[in-house]
MIDOSE-1310 file (N, C-alpha, C; in nm, 2 decimals, decimal comma, always signed):
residues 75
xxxx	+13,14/+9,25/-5,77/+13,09/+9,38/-5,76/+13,15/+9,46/-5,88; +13,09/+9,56/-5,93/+13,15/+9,59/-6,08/+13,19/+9,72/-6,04; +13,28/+9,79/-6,08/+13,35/+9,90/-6,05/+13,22/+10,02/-6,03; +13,15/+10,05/-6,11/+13,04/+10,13/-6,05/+12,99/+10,13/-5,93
xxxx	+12,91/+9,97/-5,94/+12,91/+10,02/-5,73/+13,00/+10,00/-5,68; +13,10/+9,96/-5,68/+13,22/+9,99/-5,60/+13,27/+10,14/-5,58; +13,24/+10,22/-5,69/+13,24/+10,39/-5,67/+13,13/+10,42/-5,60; +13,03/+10,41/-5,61/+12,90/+10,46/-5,54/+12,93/+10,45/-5,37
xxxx	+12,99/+10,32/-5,34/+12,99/+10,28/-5,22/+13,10/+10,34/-5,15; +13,20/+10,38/-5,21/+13,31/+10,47/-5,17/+13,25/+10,60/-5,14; +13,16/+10,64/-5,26/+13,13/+10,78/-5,22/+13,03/+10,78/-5,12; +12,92/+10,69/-5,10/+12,78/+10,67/-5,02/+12,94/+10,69/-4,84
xxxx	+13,03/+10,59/-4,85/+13,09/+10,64/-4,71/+13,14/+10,72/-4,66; +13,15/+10,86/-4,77/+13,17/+10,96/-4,74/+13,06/+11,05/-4,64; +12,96/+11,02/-4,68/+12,80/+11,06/-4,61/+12,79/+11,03/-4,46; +12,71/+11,09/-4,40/+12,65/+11,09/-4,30/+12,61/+10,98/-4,26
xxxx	+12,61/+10,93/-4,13/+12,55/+10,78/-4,07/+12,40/+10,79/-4,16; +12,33/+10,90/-4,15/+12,20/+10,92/-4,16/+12,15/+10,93/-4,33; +12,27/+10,98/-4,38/+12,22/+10,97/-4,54/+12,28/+10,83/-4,60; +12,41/+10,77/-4,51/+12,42/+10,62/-4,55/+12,31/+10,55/-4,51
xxxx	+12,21/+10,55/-4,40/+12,11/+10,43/-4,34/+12,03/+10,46/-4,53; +11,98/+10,58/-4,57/+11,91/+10,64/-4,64/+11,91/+10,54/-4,79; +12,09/+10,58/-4,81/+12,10/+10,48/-4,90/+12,08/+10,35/-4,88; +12,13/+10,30/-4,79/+12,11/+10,15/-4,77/+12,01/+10,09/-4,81
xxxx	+11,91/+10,18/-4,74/+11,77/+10,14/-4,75/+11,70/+10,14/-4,93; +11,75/+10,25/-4,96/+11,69/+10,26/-5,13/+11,78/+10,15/-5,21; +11,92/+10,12/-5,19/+11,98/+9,96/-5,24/+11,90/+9,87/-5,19; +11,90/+9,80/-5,08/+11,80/+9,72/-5,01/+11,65/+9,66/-5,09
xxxx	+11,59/+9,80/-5,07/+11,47/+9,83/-5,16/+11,46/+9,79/-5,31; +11,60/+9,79/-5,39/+11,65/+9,79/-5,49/+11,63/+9,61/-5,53; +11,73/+9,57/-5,44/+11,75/+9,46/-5,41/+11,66/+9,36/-5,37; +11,58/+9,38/-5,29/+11,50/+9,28/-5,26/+11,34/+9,39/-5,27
xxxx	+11,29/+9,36/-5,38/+11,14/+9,47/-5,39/+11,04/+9,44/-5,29; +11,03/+9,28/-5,32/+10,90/+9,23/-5,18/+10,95/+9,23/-5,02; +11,07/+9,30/-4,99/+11,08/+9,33/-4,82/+11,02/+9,42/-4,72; +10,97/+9,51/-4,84/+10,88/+9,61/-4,78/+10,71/+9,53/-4,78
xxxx	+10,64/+9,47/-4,82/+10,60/+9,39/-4,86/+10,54/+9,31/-4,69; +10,64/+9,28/-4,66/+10,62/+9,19/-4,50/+10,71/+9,27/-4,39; +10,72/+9,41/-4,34/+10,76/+9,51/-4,28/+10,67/+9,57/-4,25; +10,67/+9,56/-4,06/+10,59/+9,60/-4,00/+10,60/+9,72/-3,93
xxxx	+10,49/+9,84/-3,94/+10,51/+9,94/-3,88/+10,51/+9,97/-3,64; +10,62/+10,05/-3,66/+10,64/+10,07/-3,50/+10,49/+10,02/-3,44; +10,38/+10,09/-3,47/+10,28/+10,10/-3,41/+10,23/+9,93/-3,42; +10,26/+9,89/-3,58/+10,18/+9,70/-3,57/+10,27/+9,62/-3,47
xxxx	+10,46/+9,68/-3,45/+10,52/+9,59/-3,37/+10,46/+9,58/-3,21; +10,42/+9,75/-3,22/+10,38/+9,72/-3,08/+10,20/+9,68/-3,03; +10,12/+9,62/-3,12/+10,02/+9,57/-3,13/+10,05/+9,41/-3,10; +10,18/+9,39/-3,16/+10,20/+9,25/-3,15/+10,30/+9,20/-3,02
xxxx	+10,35/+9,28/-2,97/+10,39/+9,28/-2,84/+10,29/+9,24/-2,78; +10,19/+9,35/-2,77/+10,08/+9,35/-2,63/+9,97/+9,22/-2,68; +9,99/+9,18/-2,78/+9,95/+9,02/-2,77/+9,99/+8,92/-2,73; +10,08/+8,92/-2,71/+10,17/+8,81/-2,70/+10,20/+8,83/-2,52
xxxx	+10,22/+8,98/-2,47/+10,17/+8,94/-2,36/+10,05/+8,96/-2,27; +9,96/+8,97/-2,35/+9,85/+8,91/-2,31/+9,79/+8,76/-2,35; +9,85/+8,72/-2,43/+9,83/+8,55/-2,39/+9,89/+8,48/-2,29; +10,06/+8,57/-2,26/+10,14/+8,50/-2,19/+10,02/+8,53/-2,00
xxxx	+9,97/+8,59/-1,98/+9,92/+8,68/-1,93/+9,77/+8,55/-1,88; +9,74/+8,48/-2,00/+9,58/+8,45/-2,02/+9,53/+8,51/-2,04; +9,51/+8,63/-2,11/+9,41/+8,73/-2,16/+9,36/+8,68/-2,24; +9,32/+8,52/-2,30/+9,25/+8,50/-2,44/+9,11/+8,47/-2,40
xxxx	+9,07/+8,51/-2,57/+8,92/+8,48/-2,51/+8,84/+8,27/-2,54; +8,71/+8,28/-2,44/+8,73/+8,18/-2,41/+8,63/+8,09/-2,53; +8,64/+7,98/-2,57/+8,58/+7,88/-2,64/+8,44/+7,94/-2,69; +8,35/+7,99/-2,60/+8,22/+8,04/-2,60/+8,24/+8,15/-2,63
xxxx	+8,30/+8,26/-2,59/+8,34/+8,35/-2,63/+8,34/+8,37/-2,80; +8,42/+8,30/-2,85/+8,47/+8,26/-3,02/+8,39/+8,23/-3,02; +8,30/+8,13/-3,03/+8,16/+8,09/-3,09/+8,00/+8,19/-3,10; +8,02/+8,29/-2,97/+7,93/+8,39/-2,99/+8,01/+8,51/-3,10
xxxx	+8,11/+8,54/-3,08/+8,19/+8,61/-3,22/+8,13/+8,57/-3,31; +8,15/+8,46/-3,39/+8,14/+8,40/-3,49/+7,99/+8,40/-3,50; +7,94/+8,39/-3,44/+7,81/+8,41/-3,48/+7,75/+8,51/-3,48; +7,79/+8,59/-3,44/+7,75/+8,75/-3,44/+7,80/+8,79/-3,58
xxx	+7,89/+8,74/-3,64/+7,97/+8,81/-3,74/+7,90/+8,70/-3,84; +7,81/+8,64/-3,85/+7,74/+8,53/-3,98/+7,87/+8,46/-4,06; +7,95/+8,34/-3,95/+8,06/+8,25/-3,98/+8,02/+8,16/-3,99
């Protein structure tokens, strides 16, 4: 680590839980560009919950079901 961010990161711990998450997040971002990229919003996590239990559930749709889809949609 090179003495600069080694200063930054001294001072960034002086900050707030809330202005450190802040920073973290704009290094991070820094760091890895394509993470935001495959990061999913509260609302998509919770889209993907309520799928998962609704298969766990058997809520999927059935064989004929998907084939009238698909044909309705010109697949």
């Amino acid at each position: 680590m090179t003495k600069l961010l080694e200063q930054a990161t001294a001072t960034v711990r002086q900050l707030s839980d809330a202005d450190q998450d802040v920073a973290a997040k704009l290094l991070l971002g820094f760091a890895n560009p394509n993470a935001q990229l495959y990061q999913l919003s509260d609302e998509q996590l919770a889209e993907v919950e309520l799928a998962k239990q609704e298969v766990r559930a058997g809520k999927i749709a059935s064989e004929a079901a998907m084939e009238d889809m698909w044909r309705r949609f010109d697949r």
